[in-house]
DRENDO-41564 format. One record per residue: residue in three letters; residue number from 1; z, y, x of N, C-alpha, C in turn. Coordinates in nm, 2 decimals. Each point is the difference from the previous one (the first is absolute). Layout:
# residues N
[dogu 'ALA' NUM [Z Y X] [Z Y X] [Z Y X]]
...
# end
This chain:
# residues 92
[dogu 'UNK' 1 [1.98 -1.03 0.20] [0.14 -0.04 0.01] [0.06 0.09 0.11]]
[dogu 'UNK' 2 [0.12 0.02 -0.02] [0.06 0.11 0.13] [0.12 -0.09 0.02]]
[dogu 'UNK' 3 [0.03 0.03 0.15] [0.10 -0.03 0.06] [0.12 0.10 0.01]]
[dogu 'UNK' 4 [0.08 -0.02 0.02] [0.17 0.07 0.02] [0.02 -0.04 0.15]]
[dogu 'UNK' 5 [0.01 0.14 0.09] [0.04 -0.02 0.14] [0.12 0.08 0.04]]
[dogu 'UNK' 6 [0.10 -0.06 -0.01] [0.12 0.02 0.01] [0.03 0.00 0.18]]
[dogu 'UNK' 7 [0.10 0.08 0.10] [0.03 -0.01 0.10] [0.13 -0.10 0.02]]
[dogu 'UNK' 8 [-0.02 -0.08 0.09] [0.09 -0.09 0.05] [0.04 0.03 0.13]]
[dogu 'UNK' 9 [0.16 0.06 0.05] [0.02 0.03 0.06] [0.13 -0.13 0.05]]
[dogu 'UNK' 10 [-0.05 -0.03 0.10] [0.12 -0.11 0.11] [0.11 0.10 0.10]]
[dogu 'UNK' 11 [0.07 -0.10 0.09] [0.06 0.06 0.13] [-0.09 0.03 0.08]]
[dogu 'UNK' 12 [-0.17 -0.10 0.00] [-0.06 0.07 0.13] [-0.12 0.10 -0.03]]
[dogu 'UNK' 13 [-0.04 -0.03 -0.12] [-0.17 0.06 -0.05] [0.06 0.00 -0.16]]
[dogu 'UNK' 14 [-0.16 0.08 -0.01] [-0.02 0.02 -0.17] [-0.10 -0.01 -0.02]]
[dogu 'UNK' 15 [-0.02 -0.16 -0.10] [-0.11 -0.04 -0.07] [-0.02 0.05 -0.10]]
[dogu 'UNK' 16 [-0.18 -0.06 -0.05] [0.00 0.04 -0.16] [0.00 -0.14 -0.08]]
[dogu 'UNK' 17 [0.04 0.01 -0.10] [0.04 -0.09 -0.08] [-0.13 0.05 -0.15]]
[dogu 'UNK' 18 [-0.07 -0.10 -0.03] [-0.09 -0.02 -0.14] [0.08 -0.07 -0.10]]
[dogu 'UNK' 19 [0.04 0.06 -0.10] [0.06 -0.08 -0.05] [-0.04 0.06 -0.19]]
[dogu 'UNK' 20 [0.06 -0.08 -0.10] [-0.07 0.01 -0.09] [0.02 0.15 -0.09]]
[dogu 'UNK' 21 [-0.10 0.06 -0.09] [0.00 0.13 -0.04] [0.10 0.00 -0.13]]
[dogu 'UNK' 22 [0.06 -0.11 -0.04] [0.10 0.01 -0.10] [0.12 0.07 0.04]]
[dogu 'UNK' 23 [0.02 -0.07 0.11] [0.06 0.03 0.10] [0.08 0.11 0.16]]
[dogu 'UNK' 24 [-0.12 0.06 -0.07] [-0.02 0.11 0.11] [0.11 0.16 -0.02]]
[dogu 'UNK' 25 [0.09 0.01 0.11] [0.12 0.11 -0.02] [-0.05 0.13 0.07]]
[dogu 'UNK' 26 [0.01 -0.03 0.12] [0.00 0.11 0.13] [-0.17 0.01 0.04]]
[dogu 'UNK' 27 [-0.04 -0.11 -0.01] [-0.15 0.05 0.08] [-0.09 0.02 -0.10]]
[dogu 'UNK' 28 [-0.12 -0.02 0.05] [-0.12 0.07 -0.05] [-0.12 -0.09 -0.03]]
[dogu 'UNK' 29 [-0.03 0.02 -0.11] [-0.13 -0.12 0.00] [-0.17 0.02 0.02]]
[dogu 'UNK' 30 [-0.03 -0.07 0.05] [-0.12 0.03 0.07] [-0.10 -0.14 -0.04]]
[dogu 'UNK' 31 [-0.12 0.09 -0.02] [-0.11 -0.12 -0.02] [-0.05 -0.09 0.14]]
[dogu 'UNK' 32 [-0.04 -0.09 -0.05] [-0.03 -0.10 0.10] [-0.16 0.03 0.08]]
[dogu 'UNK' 33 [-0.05 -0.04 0.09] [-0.09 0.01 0.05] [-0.13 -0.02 -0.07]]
[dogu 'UNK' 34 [0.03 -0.12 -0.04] [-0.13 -0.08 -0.05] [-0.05 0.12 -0.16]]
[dogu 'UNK' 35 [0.03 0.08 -0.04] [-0.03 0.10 -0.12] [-0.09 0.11 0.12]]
[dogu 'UNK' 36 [0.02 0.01 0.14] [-0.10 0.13 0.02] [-0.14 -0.08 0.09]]
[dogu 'UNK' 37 [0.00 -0.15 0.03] [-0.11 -0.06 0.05] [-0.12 0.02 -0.11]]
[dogu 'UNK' 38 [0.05 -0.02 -0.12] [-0.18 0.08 -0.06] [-0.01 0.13 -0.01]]
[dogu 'UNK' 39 [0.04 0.07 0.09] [0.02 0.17 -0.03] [-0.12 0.00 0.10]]
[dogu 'UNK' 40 [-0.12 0.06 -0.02] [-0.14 0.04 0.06] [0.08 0.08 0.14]]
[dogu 'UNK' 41 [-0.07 -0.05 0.11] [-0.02 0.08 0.14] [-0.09 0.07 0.06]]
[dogu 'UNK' 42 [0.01 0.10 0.11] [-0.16 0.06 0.00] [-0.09 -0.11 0.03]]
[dogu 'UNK' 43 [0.03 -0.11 0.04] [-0.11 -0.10 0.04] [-0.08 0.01 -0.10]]
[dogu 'UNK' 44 [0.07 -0.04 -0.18] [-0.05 -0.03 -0.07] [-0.05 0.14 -0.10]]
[dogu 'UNK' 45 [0.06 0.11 0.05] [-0.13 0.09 -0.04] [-0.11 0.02 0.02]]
[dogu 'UNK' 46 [0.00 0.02 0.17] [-0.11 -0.02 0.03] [-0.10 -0.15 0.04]]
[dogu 'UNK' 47 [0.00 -0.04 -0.01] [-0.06 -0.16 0.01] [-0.11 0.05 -0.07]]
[dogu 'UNK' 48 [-0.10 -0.10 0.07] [-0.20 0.02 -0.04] [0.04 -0.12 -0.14]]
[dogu 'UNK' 49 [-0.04 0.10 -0.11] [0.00 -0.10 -0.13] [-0.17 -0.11 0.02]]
[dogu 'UNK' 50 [0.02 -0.07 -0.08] [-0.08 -0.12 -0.03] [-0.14 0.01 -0.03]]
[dogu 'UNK' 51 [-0.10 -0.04 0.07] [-0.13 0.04 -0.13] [0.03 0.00 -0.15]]
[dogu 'UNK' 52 [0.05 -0.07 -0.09] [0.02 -0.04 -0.12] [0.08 0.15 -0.03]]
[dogu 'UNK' 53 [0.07 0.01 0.06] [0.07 0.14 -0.07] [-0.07 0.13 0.05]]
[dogu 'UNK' 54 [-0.06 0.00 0.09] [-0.10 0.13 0.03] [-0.10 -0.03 -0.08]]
[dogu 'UNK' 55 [-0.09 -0.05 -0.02] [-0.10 -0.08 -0.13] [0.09 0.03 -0.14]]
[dogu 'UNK' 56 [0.10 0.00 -0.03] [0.05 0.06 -0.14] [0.05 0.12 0.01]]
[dogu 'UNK' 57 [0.05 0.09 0.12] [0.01 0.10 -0.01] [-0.10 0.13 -0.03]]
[dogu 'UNK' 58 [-0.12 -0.08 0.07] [-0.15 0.06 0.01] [-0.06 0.00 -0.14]]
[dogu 'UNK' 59 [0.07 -0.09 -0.08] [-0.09 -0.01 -0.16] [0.06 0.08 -0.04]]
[dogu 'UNK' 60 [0.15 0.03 -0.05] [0.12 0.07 -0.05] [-0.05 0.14 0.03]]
[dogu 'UNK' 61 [-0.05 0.03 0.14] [0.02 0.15 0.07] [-0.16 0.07 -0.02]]
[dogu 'UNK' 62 [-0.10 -0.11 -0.01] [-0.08 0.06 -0.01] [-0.07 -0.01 -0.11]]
[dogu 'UNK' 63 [-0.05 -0.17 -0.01] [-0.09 -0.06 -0.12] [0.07 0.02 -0.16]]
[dogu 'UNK' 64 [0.14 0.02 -0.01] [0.03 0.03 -0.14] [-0.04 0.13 -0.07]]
[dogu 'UNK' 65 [0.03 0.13 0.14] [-0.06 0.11 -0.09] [-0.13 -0.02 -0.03]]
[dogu 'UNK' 66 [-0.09 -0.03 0.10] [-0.16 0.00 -0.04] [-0.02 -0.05 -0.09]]
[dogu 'UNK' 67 [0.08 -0.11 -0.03] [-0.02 -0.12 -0.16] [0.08 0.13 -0.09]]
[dogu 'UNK' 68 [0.05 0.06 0.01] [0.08 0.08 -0.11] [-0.12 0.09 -0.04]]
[dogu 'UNK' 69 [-0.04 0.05 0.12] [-0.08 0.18 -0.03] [-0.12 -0.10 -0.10]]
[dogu 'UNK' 70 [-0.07 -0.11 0.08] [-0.09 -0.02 -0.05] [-0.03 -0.07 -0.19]]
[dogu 'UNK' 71 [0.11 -0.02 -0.02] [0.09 -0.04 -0.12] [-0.02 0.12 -0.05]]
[dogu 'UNK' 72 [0.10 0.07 0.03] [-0.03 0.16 -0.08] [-0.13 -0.02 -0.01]]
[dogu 'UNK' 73 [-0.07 0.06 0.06] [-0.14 0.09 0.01] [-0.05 -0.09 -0.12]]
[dogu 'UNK' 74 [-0.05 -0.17 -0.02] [-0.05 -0.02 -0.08] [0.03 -0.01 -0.12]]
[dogu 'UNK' 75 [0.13 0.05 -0.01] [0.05 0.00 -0.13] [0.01 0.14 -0.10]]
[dogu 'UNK' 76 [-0.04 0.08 0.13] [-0.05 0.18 0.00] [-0.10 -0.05 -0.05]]
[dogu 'UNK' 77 [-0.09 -0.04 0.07] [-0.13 0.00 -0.05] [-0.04 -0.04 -0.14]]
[dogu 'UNK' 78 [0.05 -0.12 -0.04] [0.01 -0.04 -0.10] [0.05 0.04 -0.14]]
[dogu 'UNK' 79 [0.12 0.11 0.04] [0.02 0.09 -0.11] [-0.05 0.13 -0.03]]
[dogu 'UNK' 80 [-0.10 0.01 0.13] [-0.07 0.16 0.01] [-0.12 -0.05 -0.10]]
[dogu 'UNK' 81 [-0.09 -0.13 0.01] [-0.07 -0.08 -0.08] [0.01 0.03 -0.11]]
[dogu 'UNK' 82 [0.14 -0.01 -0.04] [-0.02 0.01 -0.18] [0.00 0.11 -0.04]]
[dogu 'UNK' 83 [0.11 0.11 0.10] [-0.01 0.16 -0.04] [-0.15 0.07 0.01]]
[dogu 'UNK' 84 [-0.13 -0.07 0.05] [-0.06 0.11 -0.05] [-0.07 0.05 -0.06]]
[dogu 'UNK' 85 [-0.01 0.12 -0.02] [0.00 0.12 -0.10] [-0.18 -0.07 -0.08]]
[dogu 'UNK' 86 [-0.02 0.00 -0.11] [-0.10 -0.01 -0.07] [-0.06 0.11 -0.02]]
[dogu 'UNK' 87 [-0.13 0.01 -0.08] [-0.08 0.09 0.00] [0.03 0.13 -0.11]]
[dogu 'UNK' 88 [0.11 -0.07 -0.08] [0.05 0.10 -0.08] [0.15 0.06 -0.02]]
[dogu 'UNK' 89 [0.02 -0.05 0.11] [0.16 0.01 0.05] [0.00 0.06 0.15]]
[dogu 'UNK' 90 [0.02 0.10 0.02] [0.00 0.01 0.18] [0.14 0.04 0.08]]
[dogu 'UNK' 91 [0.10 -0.03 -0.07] [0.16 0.05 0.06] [0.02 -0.17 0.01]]
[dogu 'UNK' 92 [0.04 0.01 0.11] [0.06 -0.12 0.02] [0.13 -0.06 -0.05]]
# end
């Protein structure tokens, strides 16, 4: 939701006036605060993450390729199994 902040000028000062966006002539409208409180801070980049998320980063970063390569390999293996060459056949 955005606001409309229009200037309100008296005899002594000049306020700002919030007033509704249907409505809005001269001023300018501007989002409200509460839209940049979930906007990440350095606190929150740097912050020591959780065991639970270092423990899943560790499976993701490490243990998937090893489950991948080793996936391959037996499935290399497996197909080299059937490719080979017989005794009367020697081109692969």
């Amino acid at each position: 939701m955005f606001l409309c902040i229009e200037p309100l000028t008296t005899e002594t000062a000049t306020f700002i006036e919030v007033i509704d966006p249907a409505n809005c002539t001269i001023g300018f409208i501007a989002e409200p605060l509460e839209a940049y409180t979930s906007a990440p801070t350095l606190y929150d980049l740097f912050n020591v993450p959780l065991v639970e998320d270092v423990q899943t980063m560790f499976m993701l970063g490490f243990g998937l390729p090893i489950i991948a390569y080793l996936t391959a390999w037996a499935y290399g293996t497996l197909i080299n199994w059937f490719n080979e060459p017989d005794e009367n056949n020697t081109n692969y």
